[in-house]
N, C-alpha and C positions, 0 to 999 in steps of 0.2 A: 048126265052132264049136259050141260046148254048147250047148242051150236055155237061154231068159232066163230070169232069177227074176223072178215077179212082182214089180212097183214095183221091181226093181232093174235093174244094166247084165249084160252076159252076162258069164256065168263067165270067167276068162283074159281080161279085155277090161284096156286098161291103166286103168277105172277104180278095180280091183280095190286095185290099191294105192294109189293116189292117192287117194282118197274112197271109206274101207270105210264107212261111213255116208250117210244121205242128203246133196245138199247144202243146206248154208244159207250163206245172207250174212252176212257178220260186219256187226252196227250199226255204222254210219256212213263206209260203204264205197257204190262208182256201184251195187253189186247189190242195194242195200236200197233204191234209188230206182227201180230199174227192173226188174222180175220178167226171170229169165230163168227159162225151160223149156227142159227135156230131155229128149228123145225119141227111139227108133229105129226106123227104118224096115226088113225085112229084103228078100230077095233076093224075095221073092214078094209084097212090098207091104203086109207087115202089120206092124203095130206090136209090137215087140218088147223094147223097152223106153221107160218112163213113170216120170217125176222129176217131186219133188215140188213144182216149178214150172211140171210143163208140168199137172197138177192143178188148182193156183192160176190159174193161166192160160187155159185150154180148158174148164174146170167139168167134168171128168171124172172117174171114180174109175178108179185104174187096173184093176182089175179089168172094168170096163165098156169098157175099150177095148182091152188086150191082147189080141195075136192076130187084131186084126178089123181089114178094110183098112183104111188110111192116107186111105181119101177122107170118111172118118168126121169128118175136121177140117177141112172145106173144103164151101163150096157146091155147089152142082152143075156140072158139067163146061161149059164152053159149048160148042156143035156145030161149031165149025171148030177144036178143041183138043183135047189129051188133058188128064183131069182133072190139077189141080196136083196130088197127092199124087205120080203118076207122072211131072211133068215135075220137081219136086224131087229125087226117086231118081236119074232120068237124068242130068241136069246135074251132079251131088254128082258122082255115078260116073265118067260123061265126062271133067270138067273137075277132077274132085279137089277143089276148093272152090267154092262159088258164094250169092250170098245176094242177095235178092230181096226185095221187097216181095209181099206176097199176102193176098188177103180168107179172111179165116179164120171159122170157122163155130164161136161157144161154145155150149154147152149148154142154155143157155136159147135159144137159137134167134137170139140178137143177132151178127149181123157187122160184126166190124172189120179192118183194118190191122196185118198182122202183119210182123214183120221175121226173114227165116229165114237160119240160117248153115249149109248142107250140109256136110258131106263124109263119107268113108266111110272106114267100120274094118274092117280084117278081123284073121279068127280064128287060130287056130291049124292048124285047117282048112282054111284056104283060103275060106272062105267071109266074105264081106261082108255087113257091116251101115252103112247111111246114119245117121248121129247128127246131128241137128237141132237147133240154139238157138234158139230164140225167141223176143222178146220183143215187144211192141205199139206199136208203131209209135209213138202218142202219147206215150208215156214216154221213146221214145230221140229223140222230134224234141227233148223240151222239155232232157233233159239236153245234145244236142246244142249246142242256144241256149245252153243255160246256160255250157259250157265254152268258147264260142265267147267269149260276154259277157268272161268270167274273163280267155280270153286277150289278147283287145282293151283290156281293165282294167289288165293289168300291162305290156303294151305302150305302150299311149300316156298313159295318166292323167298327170298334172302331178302330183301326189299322191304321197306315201311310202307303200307297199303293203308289208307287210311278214307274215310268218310265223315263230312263233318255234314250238319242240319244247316239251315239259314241262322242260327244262332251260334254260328262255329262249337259245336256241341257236338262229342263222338256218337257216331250212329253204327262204324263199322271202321273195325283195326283187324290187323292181321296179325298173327304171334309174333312176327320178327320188330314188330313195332313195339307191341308189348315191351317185347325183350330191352329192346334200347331203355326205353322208359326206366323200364326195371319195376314193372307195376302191372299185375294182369290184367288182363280185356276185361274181362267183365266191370274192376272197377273204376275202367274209362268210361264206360259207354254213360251216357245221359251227362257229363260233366263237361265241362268247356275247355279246349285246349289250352288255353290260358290258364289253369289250374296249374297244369303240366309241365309247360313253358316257363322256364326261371332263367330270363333275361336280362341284360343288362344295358339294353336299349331304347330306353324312354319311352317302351310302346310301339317302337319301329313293327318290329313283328308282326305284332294283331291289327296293326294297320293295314298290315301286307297283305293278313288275311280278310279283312275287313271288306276291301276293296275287290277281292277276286268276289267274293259273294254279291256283292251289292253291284259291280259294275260288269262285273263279268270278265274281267284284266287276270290271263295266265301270269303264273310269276314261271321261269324254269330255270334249274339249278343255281338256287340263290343261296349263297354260304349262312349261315345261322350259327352263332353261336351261345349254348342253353346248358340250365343244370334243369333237372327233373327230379323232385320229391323221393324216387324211389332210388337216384344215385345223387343224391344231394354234394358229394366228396371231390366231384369233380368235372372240367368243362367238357362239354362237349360240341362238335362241330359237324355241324349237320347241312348236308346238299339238299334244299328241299323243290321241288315241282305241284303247283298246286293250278286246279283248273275249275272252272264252273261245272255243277252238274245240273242236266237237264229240267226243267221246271216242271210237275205236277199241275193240275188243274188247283187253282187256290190257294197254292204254297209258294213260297217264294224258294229262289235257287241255293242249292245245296255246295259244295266244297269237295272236290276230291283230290286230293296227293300220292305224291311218294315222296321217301325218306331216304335217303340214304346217310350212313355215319361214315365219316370222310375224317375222323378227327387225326387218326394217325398218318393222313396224307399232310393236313392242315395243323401240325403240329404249331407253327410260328403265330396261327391265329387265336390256339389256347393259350399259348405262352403270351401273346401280347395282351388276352383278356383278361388273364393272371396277372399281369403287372398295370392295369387301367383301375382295375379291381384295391389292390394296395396302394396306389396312386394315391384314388377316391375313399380307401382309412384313413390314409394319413391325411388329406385334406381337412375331413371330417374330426380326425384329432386335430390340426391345429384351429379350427375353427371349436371346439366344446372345452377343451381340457386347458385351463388356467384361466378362469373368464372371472374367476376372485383369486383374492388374497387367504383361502383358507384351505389348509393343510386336507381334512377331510373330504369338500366339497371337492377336490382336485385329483383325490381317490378316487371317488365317482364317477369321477367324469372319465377317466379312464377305463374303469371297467364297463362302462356305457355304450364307451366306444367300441372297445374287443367286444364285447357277447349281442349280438350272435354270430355276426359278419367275421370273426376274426377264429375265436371259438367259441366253445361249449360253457366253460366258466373259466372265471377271473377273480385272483384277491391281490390288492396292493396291502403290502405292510412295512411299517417302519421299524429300525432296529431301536431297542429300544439299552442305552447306553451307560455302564456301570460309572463310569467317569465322565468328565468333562471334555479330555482330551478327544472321542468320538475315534479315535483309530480301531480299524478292523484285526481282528488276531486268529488267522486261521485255526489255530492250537487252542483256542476256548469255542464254550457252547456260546453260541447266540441267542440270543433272546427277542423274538419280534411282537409288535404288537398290530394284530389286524384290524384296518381300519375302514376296508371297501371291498366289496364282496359281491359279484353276484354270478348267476346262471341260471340257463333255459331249461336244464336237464330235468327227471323228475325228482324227487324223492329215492334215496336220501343223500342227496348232491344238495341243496340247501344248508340242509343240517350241516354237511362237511365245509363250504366255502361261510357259513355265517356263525359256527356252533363255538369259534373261539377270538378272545381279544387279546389272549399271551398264547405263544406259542416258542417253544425250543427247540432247536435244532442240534448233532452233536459233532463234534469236527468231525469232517469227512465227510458230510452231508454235501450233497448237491446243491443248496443253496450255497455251503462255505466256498463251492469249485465256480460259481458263478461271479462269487463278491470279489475271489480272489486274483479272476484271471480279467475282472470287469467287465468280461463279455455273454450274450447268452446262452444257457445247454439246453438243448432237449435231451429228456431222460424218458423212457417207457415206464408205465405203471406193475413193478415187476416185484417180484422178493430183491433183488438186489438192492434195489430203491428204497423200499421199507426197513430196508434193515439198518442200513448208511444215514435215513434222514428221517421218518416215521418213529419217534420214541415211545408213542402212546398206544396201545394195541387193538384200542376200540375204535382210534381214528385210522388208523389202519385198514380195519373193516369195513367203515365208511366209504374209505379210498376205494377197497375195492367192487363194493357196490354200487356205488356209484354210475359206475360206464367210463369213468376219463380211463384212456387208454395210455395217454404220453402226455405229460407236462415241458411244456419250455418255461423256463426258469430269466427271466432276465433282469440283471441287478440295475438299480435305482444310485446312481453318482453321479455330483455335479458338484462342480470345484475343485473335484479330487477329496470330495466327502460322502462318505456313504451313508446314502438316507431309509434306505432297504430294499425288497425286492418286490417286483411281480410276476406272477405264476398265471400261466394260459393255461388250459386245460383242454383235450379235444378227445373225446370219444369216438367206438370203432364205425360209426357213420362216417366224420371224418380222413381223408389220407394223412400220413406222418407230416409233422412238420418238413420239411424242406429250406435250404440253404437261405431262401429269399424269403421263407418265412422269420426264421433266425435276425435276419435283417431287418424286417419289417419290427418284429417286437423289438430291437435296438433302437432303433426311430423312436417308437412307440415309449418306450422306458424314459430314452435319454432327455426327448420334449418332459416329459412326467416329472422325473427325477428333478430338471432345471426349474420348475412351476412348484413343486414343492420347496424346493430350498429356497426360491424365495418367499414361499407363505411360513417357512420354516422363521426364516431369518425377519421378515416382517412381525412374523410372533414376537421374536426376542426382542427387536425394538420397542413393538407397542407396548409390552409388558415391561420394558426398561419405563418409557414414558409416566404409565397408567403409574408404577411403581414413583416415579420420582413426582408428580401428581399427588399421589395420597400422601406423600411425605410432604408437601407442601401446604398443603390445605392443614386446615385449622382440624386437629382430631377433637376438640371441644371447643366450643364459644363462651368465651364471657358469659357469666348467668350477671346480672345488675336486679334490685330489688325492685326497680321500676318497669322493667323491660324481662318479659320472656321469650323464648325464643326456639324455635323449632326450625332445624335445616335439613335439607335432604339434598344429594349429589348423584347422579349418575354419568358413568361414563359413556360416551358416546359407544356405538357397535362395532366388533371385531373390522368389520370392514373399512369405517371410516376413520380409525385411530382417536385418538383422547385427545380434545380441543385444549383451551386457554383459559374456561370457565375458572372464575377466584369470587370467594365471600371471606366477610370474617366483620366480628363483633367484637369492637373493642372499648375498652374501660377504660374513661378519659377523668381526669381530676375534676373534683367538684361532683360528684355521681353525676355526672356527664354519660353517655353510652353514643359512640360512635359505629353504625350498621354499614357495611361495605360491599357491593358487587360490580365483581368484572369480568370480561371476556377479551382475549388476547385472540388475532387474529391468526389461525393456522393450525396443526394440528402437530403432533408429536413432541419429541421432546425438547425442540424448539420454541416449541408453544408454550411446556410448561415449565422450562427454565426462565421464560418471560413474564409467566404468571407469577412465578415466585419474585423473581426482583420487585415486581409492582408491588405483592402483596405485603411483603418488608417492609418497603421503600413509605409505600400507606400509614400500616403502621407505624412506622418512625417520626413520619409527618402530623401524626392526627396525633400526639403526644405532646405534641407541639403547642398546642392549643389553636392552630390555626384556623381559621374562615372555612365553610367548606370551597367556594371560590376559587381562596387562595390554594390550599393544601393540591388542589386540582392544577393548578398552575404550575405548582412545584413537582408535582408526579408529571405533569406532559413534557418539562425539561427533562425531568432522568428518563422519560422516555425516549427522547429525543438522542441522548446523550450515549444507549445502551442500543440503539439502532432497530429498535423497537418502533414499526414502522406507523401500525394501527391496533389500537386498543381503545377499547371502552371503560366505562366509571365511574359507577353510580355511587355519591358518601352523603349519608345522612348523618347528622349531628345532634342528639336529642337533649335536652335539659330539662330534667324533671322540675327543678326549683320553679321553671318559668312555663311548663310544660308545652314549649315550643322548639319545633323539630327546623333546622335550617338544611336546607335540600342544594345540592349543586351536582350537576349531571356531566356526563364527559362523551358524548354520543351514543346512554346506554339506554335501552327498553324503561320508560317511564315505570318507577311502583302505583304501584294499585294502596289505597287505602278505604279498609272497610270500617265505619262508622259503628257504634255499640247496635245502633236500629237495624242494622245491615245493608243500608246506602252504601254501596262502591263508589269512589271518585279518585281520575285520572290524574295525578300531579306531573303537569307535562310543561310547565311555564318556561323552565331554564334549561333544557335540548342543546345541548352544545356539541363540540367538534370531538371527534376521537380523541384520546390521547395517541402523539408521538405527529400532528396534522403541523399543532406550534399558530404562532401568529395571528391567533382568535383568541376576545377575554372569555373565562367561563363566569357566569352569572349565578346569583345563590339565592333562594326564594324561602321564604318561612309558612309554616304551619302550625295551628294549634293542636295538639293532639290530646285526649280526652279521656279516661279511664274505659278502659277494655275495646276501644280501638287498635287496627288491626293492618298493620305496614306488611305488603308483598311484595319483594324485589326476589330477581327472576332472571335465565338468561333466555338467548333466542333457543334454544335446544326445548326449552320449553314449551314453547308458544307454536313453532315452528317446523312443519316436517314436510318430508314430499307429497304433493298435490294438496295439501291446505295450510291456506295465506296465513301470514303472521297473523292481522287485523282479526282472519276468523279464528285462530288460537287465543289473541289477547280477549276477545268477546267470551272463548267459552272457560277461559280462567277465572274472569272478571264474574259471568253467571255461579261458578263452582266456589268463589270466594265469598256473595251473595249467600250463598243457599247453606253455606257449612254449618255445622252443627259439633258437638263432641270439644273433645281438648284439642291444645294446640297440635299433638303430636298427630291425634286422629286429622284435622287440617288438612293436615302436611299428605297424610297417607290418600288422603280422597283425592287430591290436586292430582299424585301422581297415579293414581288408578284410573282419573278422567282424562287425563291429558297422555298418558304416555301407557295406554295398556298394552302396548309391545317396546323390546328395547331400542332406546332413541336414534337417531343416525346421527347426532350428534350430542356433546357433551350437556347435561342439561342442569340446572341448580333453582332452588326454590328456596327461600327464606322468608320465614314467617315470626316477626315481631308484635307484640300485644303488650299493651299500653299498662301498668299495675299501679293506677294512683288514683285510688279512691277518694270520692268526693265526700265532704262534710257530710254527714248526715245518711249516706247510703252503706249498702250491704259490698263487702267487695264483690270481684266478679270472681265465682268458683270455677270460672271454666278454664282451662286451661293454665 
């Protein structure tokens, strides 16, 4: 083995690569609390190497002690002994490791307590050196205690003992922690308390901790109130103390706390985070649940609401009603039909809350005790239950695998009409329902219940209207041997009711043929009791033999007359003898006429006032029309939807009119698959006239 370097370890020794430098302690590490010293002893008793702990330590320079025996750190020998310096060599040597207690002799001539860790290194040589740790005795008893303390602290404390990283991330919990949680250590540690922490504080929280890490700001005994993953059921309220922990070399500061559960002290602060909690449902229901007029989407939105936040799962259903009269009859089966359905739960809780759209229940059931008393029950998932309201024995089964543990049942009435029920569902993660839960789904029903009967009753108008709409519209058109004709109608969307939209083709003396379209301004059956008087009143006039001009004239007085405030009114006049078309407008969407070649052109000359405006003349402009030309009258529902302009609807009607190909009926079908590939938002009609007066000399046109 080489000679040692002063103050260092010997050449080739393995501290060579492991510490080319002196050592130091990293701050806030067990060796910044307790000197260690390093030193070597060689084969003949001399000190051969000296660290700059065992410096610190012994008050030596190494220079003063390299090279010169080992008994230089120790008292004097006592007479029935060899001195310590030799019996540490020995033993190291002998035994390979050994460590001891020994009075050790500092520099200034003070003896203490040292604690020695032998063993021996050898060279590449062949020769051995004893490397010695030491430290004093007093400094390893007290971190001793100290570690001792620590472990007894996170063993048995009643207390939340907790460790978080610079990334608020568990590094070290204590079982009583655990326990609260309700989640073992081990599957804390590495995950960020924030997992854990189910708050109901905008963030306050991780802020709080945020700030003790990053700035170094204690929080102490600050109320918290949390659910945690592993007791999901119910609040908790927590006294927490949180402190900076000491900084490592390189790392940034850590987080230490304590816990304490203070809930049943702070009972008024669960109970008011219970009631913040329901507050913020029902908010949330009145801001989701009625935002249309349809009976289903209004189902959903209420089950949307309840799951998760409220429970486990949810079905709204309507009764579904043998008469007209809709009264409830405790003493018959009911019959309901499901219509919104959902849950978090696994398998086969889907299958159960989505697996039916009739459903019967038989008197005595638990639904009939909620319809009957109009208020909500909670019922537990028991045989009692199954037997009273479960008819079916497979859904039964379901029930009980499921996990719902207790249903609350709350009936659906407004007006003093019952529309049906809905059923919460909560499994044994959940606690029971409770009195202000009971309540809470009342709220919850009663807003539901009023939102449906009016998309209920909104139904039965629209479908009065749409009804009284098809009965007024023309069920066939006039066929004339001059004129074919192909019409298409759609009603506007459930949402925006059925507009004013009117056509009709009619057969005027003289093989005349009279082409008519209107739109009445407004929706429902307002609108189309107004569509029909015009559409009569047209009729009655265009028989007349009148102008089209004039007949417009005459329709804007019985508009006037019928309080009919704004309408439109397109009447064309055709005369095959003369094969010219007389045009007069009443404020309606100019027709389109497409040319045998397939030229489109705008007939837009005579634009007049609505009918029911009054006190404007309407103007009547003439056209030639041509064999297998091609009349497009139209209303805005066609042309016209949200976020694209009329202008660019009449352009791509105008292109689709251009380009068609097939018979009239095919036409008609390509208009409404380019223009209207979903249903309209408003009432929409197309009407397509084709000209059949073959010229001297030519082939008629086969098409259409």
């Amino acid at each position: 083995m080489s000679a040692p370097r002063p103050g260092g370890p010997p050449e080739g020794s393995p501290w060579d690569e492991q510490a080319p430098g002196p050592l130091w302690s990293e701050p806030g590490t067990l060796l910044e609390h307790v000197a260690v010293a390093v030193l070597g002893i060689d084969e003949e008793g001399l000190i051969c190497y000296w660290g700059p702990g065992a410096q610190r330590l012994f008050g030596h320079e190494a220079a003063d002690v390299l090279s010169r025996p080992a008994d230089v750190l120790f008292p004097a020998a006592p007479l029935d002994g060899p001195p310590a310096a030799e019996r540490l060599a020995e033993r190291g040597r002998t035994l390979g490791y050994w460590r001891a207690r020994v009075p050790t002799l500092h520099r200034d001539g003070r003896v203490f307590d040292c604690g020695f860790r032998v063993f021996p290194v050898t060279g590449d040589d062949g020769r051995s050196v004893i490397l010695g740790l030491a430290s004093e005795s007093v400094g390893l008893d007290r971190v001793k205690t100290n570690l001792a303390f620590l472990d007894a602290l996170f063993e048995t404390c009643p207390i939340g003992l907790v460790m978080l990283d610079e990334n608020l991330r568990y590094v070290h919990l204590n079982q009583a922690l655990a326990d609260m949680d309700g989640i073992p250590i081990e599957d804390h540690i590495g995950r960020t308390m924030e997992e854990f922490m189910i708050t109901a504080d905008g963030g306050e929280y991780r802020r709080m901790l945020r700030a003790v890490a990053d700035e170094g700001r204690p929080v102490v005994s600050t109320l918290v109130v949390l659910r945690t993953p592993g007791r999901p059921d119910r609040d908790h309220v927590r006294s927490v103390s949180f402190f900076p922990l000491s900084r490592a070399v390189g790392t940034r500061a850590g987080v230490g706390g304590l816990v304490v559960d203070v809930t049943d002290r702070e009972q008024a602060l669960v109970e008011a985070a219970a009631g913040r909690q329901r507050l913020a449902l029902l908010d949330r229901a009145a801001a989701r649940i009625g935002t249309t007029l349809d009976v289903n989407v209004t189902a959903r939105e209420l089950v949307e609401v309840a799951v998760p936040d409220f429970c486990d799962g949810s079905v709204v259903e309507v009764v579904e009603w043998k008469d007209e009269r809709e009264v409830f009859d405790p003493e018959s089966a009911l019959v309901t039909r499901r219509i919104a359905a959902r849950t978090c739960l696994p398998p086969p809780a889907p299958e159960l809350v989505g697996g039916l759209e009739s459903v019967t229940y038989p008197p005595g059931s638990a639904i009939h005790e909620a319809l009957r008393t109009g208020r909500p029950v909670c019922v537990p998932v028991d045989d009692a239950f199954m037997i009273r309201t479960v008819i079916h024995r497979a859904r039964a089964r379901l029930l009980v695998d499921s996990g719902l543990t207790s249903l609350l049942i709350a009936p659906l009435i407004a007006r003093g009409t019952v529309q049906g029920i809905t059923m919460f569902g909560r499994s044994g993660g959940w606690p029971p329902f409770t009195e202000q839960d009971l309540s809470l789904a009342g709220e919850l029903a009663s807003r539901a219940a009023l939102c449906l009967d009016n998309a209920r009753l909104y139904s039965r108008v629209q479908d009065i209207a749409l009804t009284l709409q098809r009965e007024l519209l023309p069920t066939a058109l006039a066929d004339s041997p001059s004129v074919r004709v192909a019409h298409r109608y759609l009603p506007g969307s459930h949402a925006t009711e059925v507009g004013g939209d009117w056509y009709d083709v009619i057969d005027l003396p003289g093989g005349r043929v009279a082409l008519v379209v209107g739109d009445v301004m407004g929706h429902g059956v307002p609108a189309a009791a107004a569509m029909g008087r015009l559409r009569i009143t047209t009729k009655a006039l265009a028989r007349q033999n009148l102008e089209p001009d004039s007949l417009l004239r005459e329709l804007d007085a019985c508009a006037q007359d019928a309080g009919i405030a704004y309408a439109t009114c397109l009447y064309i006049r055709y005369d095959p003898a003369t094969s010219l078309a007389r045009i007069a407008n009443a404020g309606h969407l100019p027709p389109l006429l497409r040319r045998r070649d397939g030229a489109v052109e705008t007939i837009d000359e005579v634009l007049g006032v609505p009918l029911g405006v009054g006190g404007v003349p309407f103007l009547t402009t003439e056209i030639e029309l041509r064999d297998g030309d091609t009349l497009a009258l139209y209303t805005d529902g066609l042309v016209e939807a949200r976020g694209v302009d009329i202008d660019e609807g009449v352009a791509t009607l105008r292109s689709q009119l251009g380009g068609a190909e097939g018979t009239l009926e095919e036409e008609a079908d390509g208009i409404l698959a380019r223009l209207l590939p979903e249903p309209p938002g408003d009432d929409a009609v197309v009407v397509l006239a084709r000209i059949r007066r073959p010229d001297p000399g030519t082939e008629p046109d086969s098409r259409g």
